[in-house]
N, C-alpha and C positions, 0 to 999 in steps of 0.2 A: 504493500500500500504506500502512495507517496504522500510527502511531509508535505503537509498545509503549513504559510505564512499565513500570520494572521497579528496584524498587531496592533489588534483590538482586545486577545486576549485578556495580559494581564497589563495593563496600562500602567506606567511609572509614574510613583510623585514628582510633580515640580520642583524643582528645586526655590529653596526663598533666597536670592541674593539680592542685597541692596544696591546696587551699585553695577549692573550684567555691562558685558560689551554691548555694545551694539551689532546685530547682527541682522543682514536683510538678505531675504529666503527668494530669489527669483524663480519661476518658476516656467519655461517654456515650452507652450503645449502647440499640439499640429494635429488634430484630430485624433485625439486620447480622452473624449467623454467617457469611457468606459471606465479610465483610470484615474481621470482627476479628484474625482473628491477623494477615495485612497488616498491620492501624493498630498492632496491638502491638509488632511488629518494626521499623516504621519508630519507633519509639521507642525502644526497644532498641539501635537499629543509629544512635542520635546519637551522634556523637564528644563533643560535651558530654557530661558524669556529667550524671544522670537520679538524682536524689534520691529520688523518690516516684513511683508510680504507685496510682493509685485508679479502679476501673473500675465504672461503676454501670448498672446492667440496669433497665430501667423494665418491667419485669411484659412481655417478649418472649414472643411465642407460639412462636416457633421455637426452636431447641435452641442459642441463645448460652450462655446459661451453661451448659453442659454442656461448651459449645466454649472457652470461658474457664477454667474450672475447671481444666481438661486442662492448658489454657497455664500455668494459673499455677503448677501443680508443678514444668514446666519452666522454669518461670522460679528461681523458689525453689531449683531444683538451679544451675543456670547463673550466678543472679546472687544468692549468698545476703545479700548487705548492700544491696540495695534492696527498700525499703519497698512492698509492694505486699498491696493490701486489692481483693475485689469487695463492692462493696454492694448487695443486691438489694430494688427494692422490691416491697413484698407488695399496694400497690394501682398501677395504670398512673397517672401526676401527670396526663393529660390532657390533654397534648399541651402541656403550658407547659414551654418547651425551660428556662426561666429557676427553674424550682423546682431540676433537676438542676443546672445550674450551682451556685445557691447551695448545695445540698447538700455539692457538691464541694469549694467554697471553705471550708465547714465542718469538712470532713470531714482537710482536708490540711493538713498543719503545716511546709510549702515557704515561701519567700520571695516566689516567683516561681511561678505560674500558667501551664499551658500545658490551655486546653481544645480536648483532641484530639478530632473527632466519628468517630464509631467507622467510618463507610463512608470516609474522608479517607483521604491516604499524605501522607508528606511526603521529601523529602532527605534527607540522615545528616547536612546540615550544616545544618541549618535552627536548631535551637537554638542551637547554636556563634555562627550568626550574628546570630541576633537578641537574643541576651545583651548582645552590645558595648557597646548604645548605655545598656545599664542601670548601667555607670560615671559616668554623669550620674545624680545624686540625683533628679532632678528628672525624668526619665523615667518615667511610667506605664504606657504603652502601648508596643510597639515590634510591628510585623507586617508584613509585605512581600507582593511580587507572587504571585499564584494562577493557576499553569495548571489550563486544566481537564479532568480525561478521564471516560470514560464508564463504565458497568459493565463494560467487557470489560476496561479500563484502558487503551485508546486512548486517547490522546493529541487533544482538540475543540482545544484552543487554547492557545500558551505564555505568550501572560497573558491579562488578563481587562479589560484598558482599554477595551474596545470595549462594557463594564455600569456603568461609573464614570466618564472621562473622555465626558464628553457633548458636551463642543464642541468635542475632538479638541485641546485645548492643550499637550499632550505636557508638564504640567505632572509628570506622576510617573512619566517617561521616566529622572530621575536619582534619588536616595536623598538623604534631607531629617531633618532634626531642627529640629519648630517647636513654638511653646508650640499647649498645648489652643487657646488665643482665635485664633491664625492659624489653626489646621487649623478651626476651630466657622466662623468667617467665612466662610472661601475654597472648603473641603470638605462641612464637614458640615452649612451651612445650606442645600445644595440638596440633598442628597440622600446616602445612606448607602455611603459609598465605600472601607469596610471590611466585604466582599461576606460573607466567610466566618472565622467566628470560631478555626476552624483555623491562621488562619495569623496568631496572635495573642499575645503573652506580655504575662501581664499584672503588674504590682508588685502584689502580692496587701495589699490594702485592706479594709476593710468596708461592703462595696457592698449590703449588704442592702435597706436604702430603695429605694434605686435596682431589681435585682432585683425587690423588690414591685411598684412602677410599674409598671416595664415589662411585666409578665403584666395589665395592662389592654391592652395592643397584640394584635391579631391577627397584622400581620407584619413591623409596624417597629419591633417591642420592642428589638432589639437596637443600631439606629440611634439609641434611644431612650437607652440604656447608655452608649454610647459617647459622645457630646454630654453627658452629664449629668458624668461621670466628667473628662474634658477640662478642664473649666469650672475645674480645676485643674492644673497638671504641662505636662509634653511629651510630646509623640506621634515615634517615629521611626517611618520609612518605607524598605524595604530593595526598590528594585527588581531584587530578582533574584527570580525563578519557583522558591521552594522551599518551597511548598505545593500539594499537589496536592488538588485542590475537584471532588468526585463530582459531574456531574450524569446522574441516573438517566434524563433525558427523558419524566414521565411525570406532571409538574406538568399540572394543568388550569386553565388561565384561565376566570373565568366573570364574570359581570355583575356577582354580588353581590360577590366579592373584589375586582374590580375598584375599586366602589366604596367597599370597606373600604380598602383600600389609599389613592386619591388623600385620603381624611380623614382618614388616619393621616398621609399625607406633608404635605399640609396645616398638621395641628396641630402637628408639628415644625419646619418649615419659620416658620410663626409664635411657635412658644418662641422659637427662636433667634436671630428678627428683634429681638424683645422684650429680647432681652439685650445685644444689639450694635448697632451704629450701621454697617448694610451696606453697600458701594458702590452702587451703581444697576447696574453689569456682574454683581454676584452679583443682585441683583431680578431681571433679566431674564432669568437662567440659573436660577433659584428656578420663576418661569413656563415656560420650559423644560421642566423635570422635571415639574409638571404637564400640562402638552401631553400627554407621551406617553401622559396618563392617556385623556384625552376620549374617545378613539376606541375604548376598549374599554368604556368607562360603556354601562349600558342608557340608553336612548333612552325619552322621555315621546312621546305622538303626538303635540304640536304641533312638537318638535323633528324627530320621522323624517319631519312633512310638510314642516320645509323643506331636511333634509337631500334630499328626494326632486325639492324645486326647485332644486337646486343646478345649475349648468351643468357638466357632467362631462368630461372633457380627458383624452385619450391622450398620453401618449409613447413613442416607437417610438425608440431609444438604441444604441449600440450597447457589448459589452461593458465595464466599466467599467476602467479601469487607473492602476493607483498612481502619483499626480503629474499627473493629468491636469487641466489647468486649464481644457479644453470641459467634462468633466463636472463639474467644479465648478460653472463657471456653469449648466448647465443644472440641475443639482437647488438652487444658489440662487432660478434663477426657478421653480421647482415650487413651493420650500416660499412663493416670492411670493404663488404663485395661491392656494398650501391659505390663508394668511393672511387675503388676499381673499376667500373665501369660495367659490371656486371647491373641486370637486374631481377629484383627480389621479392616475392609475394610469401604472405605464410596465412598457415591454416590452422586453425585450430579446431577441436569438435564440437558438434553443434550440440549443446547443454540446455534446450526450451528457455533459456533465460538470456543469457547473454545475446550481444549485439555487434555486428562488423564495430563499431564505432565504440562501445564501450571498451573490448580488447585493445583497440588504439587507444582508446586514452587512458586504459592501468601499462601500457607499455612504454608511453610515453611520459607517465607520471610517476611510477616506479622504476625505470630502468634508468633511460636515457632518450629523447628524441629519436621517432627513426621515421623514415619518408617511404619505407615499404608498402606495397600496398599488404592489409589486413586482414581474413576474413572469418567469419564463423559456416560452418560446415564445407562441406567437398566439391563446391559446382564450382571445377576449375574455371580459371578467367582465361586460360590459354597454354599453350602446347611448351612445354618445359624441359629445357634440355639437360638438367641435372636436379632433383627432390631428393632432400633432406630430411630420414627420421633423425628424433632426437631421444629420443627416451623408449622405453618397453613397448609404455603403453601408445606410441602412435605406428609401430612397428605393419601392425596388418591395415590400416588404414595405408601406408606406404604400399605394400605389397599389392592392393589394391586400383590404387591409382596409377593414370600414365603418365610416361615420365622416358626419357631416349635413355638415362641410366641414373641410377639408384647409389645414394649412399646413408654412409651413417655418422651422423657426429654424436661420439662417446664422450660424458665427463664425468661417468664415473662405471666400473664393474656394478651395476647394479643387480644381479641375481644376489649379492651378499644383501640387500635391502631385506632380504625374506626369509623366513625360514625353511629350509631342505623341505621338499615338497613340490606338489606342480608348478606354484607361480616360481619357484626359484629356475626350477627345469625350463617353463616356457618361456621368465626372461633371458636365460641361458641362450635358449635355440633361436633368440633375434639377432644373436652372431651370426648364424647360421647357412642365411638366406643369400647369401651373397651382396648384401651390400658393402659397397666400397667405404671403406671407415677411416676416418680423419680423429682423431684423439687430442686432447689435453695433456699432455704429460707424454712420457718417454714411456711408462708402464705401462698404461694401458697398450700401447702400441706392440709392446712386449708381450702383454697378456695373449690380446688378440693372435700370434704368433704359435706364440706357446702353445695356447690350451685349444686353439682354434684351424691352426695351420692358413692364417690369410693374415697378409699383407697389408698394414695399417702404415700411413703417414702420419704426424704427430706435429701439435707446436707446442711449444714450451710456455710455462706458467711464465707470467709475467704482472707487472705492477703498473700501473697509472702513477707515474713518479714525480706528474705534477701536484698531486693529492697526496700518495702517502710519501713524504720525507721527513726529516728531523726539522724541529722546530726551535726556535733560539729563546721563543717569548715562553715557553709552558715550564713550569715547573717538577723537577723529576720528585714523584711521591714512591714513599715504602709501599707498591701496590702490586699487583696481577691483576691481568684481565683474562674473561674464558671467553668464549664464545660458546655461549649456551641456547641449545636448542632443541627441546626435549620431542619436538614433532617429529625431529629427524633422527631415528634410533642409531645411526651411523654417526654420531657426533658423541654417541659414550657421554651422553650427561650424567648417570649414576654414578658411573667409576668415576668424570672429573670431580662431581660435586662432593665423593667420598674422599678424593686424592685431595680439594680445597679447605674437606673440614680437618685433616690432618695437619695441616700445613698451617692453619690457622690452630690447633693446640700446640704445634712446635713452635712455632712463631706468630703469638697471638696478634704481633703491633701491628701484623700486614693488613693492609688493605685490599678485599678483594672485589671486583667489577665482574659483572655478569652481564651479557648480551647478546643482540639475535634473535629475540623470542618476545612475542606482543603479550606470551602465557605469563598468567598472573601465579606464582607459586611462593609459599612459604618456607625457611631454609631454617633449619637447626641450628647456623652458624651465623653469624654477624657477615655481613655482605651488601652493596648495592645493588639494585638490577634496573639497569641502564634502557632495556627491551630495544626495538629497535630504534636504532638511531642512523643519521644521513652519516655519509661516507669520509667528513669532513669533521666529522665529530667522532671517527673513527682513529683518523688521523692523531686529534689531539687525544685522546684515551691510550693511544698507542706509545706518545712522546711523555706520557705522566706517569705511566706505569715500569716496571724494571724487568719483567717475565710477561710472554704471553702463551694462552695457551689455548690450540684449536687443535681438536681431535677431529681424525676424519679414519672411520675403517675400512673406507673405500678406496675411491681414486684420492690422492691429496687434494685438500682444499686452497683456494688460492688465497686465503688469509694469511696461513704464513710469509707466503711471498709481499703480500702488501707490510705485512708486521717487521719483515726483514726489510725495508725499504724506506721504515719509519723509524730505523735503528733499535726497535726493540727484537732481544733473545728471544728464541722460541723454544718451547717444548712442545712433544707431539710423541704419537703411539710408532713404538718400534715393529712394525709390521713391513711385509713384501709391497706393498702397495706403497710406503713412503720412503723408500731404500732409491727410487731411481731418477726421483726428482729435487730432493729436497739435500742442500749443501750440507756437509758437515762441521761447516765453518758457523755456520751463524742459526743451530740449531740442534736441540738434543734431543735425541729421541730415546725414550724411554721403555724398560719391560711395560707392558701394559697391564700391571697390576696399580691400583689405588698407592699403594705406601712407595712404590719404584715414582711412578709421576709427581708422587710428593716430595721427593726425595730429590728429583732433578729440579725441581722451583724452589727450596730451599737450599738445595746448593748454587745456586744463581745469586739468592739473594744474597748468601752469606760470601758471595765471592764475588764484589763488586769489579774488580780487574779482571776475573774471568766472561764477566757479562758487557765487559765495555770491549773489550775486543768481538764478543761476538755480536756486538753491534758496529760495530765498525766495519766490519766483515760485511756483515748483513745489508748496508748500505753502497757496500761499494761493489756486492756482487748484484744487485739488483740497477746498477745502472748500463749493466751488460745486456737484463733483462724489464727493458720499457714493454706495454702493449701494444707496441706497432711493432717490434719483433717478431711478436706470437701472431698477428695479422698478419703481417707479410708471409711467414711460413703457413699459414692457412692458406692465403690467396695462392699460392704456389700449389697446392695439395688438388685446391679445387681445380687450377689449370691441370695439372695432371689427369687429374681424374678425367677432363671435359677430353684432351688432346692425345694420352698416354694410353696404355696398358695398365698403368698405375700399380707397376710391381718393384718398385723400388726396394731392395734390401739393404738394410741396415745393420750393423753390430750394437744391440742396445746394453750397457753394463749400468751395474747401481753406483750413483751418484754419493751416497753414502755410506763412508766406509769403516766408522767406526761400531764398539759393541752397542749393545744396548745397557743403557744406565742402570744400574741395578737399584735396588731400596737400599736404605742404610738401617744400620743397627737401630740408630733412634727413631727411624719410622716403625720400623716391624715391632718393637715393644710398645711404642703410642697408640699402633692396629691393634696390639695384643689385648691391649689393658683396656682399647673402648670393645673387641667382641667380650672381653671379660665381664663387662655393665651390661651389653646384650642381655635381655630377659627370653630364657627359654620357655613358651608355651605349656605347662602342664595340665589337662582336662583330669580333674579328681571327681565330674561329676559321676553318679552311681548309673547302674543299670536301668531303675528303673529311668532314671530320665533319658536316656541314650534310647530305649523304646519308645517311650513320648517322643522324641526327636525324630524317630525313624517314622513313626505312624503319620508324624503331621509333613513331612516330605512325600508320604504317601498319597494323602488326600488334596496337595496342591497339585501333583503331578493330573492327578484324576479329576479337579476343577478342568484343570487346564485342557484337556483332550474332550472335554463337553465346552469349553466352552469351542474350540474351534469345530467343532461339530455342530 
């Protein structure tokens, strides 16, 4: 069922201040009778005083002012000491949204600026709140998060990050006050990340010039305002969702706006370059925002003949889910291939629920940006000269569809996911079938080999080394971190969280971090749990901590490799599957018993020269291994397989060559003496209640087979 606005519900008190700013509410409407008295009361119904209201009708063909007119007597009865005027024009301005504005700014004799668009709602506290930050002189701007609902006033979405934050940096996760030249740099040279001018208070200025400009813009006049305006003062940022942004669904995308649009984002995109001295991380997020443009530009025909040479590639996925670090990497090696030149469609199955469009936007809001096309269930869009399973379970869906040749991208041995039984055998036998198999790691390629007798290519783990590195500002604490993820039985959360409460009796001062997991769980030990968190906040957890530690019983997890990259030691389980990836330099791998992994985090901690070189190591072998290493040896894999025989042989040996860490004396007597407090179970009850007990199992049994009868 979807979430109704309504913000009539519970209505907020007033606030009583003697002394309010002055604040005048414009309000401009174009044939939205349907939703003006809503935009009016939600104005109305602010707890801040409401100084002015000025409503202005652009020549509506529908009966708004009639519907306004109405309102405003009641208003005039209800609220006789606020200022309230309709202005009506006698010709339409022609669709320049920026004439009414400055009309309004003319027209209102307020301090402070609120341009309400007349289809919009907002909060009762929405004003209240974004006044605050206009105690700073120096504040211009102040506007915060935008949910968005639809005409019925369902509720699409409670914010709107998923149209503005484009690389998912959870950077307006918290509430900010920065001058104009941070927010022009960081925000507003890629792109226009104050979506809707509703949810906007402005220091009422004479912004006229500016205005004029901007009505040269067909749809980034407003992106154009704000970056001009900036160029002086500060901008605050209120992440709370207390505007609500109509979208009607019924915008047309077409060639030519398409192409209005990427020249408009263009020429702003280069003012701003021109005015500032940008990092190379905003250039490449600047081309970014461009990207998204391409694929909707009309096409010249020397371009659609070689988009029509392009080599075309299936992915066959399965549902995507929040913190998934397989489908990360799989949509990093997608946007690999679109980069490449290749192009890229994926599929995932069709669930009664989901939507082509809902899949793109958890893939783009949980992963990373990608320009693939999307889809929910199997009616291919077109003739594929290479399809990709990814997991077990889309294996006979592949086997199924057509495709000129078949592979398999492996990240992890998953029959160990299962217990010995059919599902372990029939993940087993998706080796089987002859698909060509592209691997993560050197092992699996191994495996494939070994236990399979077929020919696997491989790339190597690698790090986003713009993200995880050492940091100069964080301060190093007595801590560890785990990666806890009890969904995923391959992550040994029992043994870490047994090998954590150990290590915190040996060493009670440590601090322990938990993360990876939204599960809400209670720990017997003193610990934080972090749940998930952005990848940036991964970083610093990694530069504060002195151990970290991620178990994987499978293929290795690529956590290590970021962990080693952010100069934190690792510990991890001494198994055949982390022997051919993982350095012996800048990680220990341990017996996989509880008191042995206790044992190698307490020997870290207590051996601070032992743990700085294997951080030091750990950073400087990971600048061998960036993410566009491991892309490039993919993109290579897939030309193979498109152009080859794809039988390349390899000698593969294990990467690491030390023993496994054994426990120490002080852990195996700390295990001894908590299984010693272990309480053993004793049943002293008698016979006859063990017959009661058996009788009353009896006659549930006997409900139960009447009742399914």
């Amino acid at each position: 069922m979807k979430k109704k606005v309504n913000i009539y519900k519970k209505p907020m008190k007033k606030l009583a201040i003697e002394d309010p700013k002055k604040v005048s509410v414009i309000v401009p409407n174009y044939n939205y009778a349907k939703y003006i008295i809503e935009r009016i009361d939600s104005i109305l119904m602010q707890t801040y005083p409401i100084y002015e209201l000025i409503i202005l009708d652009d020549c509506s063909p529908d009966n708004s002012v009639e519907v306004i007119q109405e309102k405003i007597k009641q208003i005039k009865k209800e609220y006789p000491n606020l200022k309230v005027q309709l202005i009506v024009n006698e010709k339409n301005s022609g669709g320049c949204v920026f004439k009414q504005w400055k009309k309004g700014f003319d027209a209102s004799t307020g301090d402070f600026i609120w341009i309400a668009e007349a289809d919009d709602s907002a909060e009762n506290n929405f004003v209240e709140e974004l006044m605050k930050p206009f105690s700073d002189s120096e504040v211009i701007l102040s506007y915060c998060e935008s949910a968005r609902i639809d005409g019925d006033n369902n509720l699409i979405r409670l914010k709107s990050d998923d149209l503005y934050d484009m690389c998912r940096t959870g950077e307006w996760n918290h509430s900010y006050i920065w001058t104009g030249k941070e927010e022009n740099i960081n925000h507003l040279s890629v792109t226009n990340t104050i979506l809707n001018v509703s949810s906007v208070i402005w220091r009422k200025r004479d912004y006229t010039k500016i205005f004029e400009e901007a009505g040269e813009f067909k749809v980034a006049g407003d992106w154009y305002i704000y970056y001009n305006i900036l160029k002086e003062g500060k901008i605050s940022w209120n992440c709370k969702s207390l505007n609500y942004y109509r979208k009607h669904g019924n915008s047309v995308s077409t060639d030519v706006k398409a192409e209005i649009e990427l020249n408009e984002i263009c020429r702003i995109q280069n003012e701003i370059s021109k005015l500032y001295d940008l990092p190379q991380e905003i250039k490449e997020k600047q081309e970014l925002r461009r990207s998204f443009m391409y694929p909707l530009l009309p096409k010249k025909e020397e371009e659609m003949k070689q988009e029509s040479n392009k080599k075309k590639i299936a992915w066959v996925i399965p549902h995507p889910g929040k913190g998934s670090g397989g489908h990360r990497t799989i949509i990093q090696n997608v946007n690999a291939l679109i980069k490449a030149g290749y192009e890229c469609d994926i599929y995932v199955e069709e669930d009664g629920v989901s939507t082509s469009q809902t899949v793109r936007d958890k893939i783009n809001n949980w992963y990373e940006p990608c320009t693939a096309g999307v889809y929910v269930g199997f009616d291919l869009k077109k003739e594929y000269d290479l399809m990709f399973a990814t997991g077990w379970q889309t294996i006979d869906f592949v086997r199924k569809l057509p495709a000129k040749k078949k592979a398999y991208f492996i990240q992890d041995y998953e029959p160990w996911f299962f217990p010995m039984g059919d599902q372990y055998i029939i993940t087993e036998n998706s080796y089987r079938y002859g698909f060509l198999p592209v691997t993560i790691g050197r092992w699996l390629a191994y495996k494939m080999k070994k236990e399979f007798g077929t020919s696997a290519e491989s790339f190597d783990f690698g790090a986003d080394i713009n993200i995880y590195k050492p940091l100069k500002n964080i301060e190093k604490e007595n801590a560890i971190c785990f990666v806890y993820q009890p969904e995923k039985p391959r992550r040994c959360d029992y043994i870490g969280l047994k090998a954590l409460k150990l290590v915190k009796a040996m060493r009670p001062n440590t601090k322990i971090y938990l993360y990876g997991s939204s599960a809400e769980v209670n720990f017997d030990f003193e610990c934080e749990n972090l749940h998930i968190i952005p990848i940036e906040k991964c970083n610093e957890l990694y530069n504060k901590c002195k151990v970290g530690i991620c178990m994987s019983a499978s293929n290795p997890s690529r956590i290590p490799f970021e962990m080693m990259a952010a100069g934190l030691p690792v510990v991890e389980l001494y198994r055949e599957n982390n022997l051919y990836d993982l350095p012996d330099g800048g990680v220990l791998l341990s017996e996989p018993t509880p008191e042995a992994i206790a044992s190698s985090i307490v020997y870290l901690l207590d051996n601070p020269e032992e743990g700085r070189k294997m951080s030091e190591f750990g950073t400087n072998y990971m600048k061998d291994y960036p993410l566009e290493k491991g892309f490039e040896q993919f993109i290579q894999a897939v030309k193979d397989m498109l152009e080859t025989d794809y039988q390349k042989e390899k000698e593969i040996n294990p990467n690491y060559n030390k023993p496994a860490f054994q426990p120490t004396k002080e852990a195996r007597e700390v295990i001894l003496e908590e299984v010693k407090q272990e309480p053993i179970y004793i049943d002293n009850h008698g016979t006859l209640y063990r017959m009661a007990r058996k009788g009353y199992r009896w006659i549930k049994r006997v409900i139960k087979k009447i009742i399914k009868r």
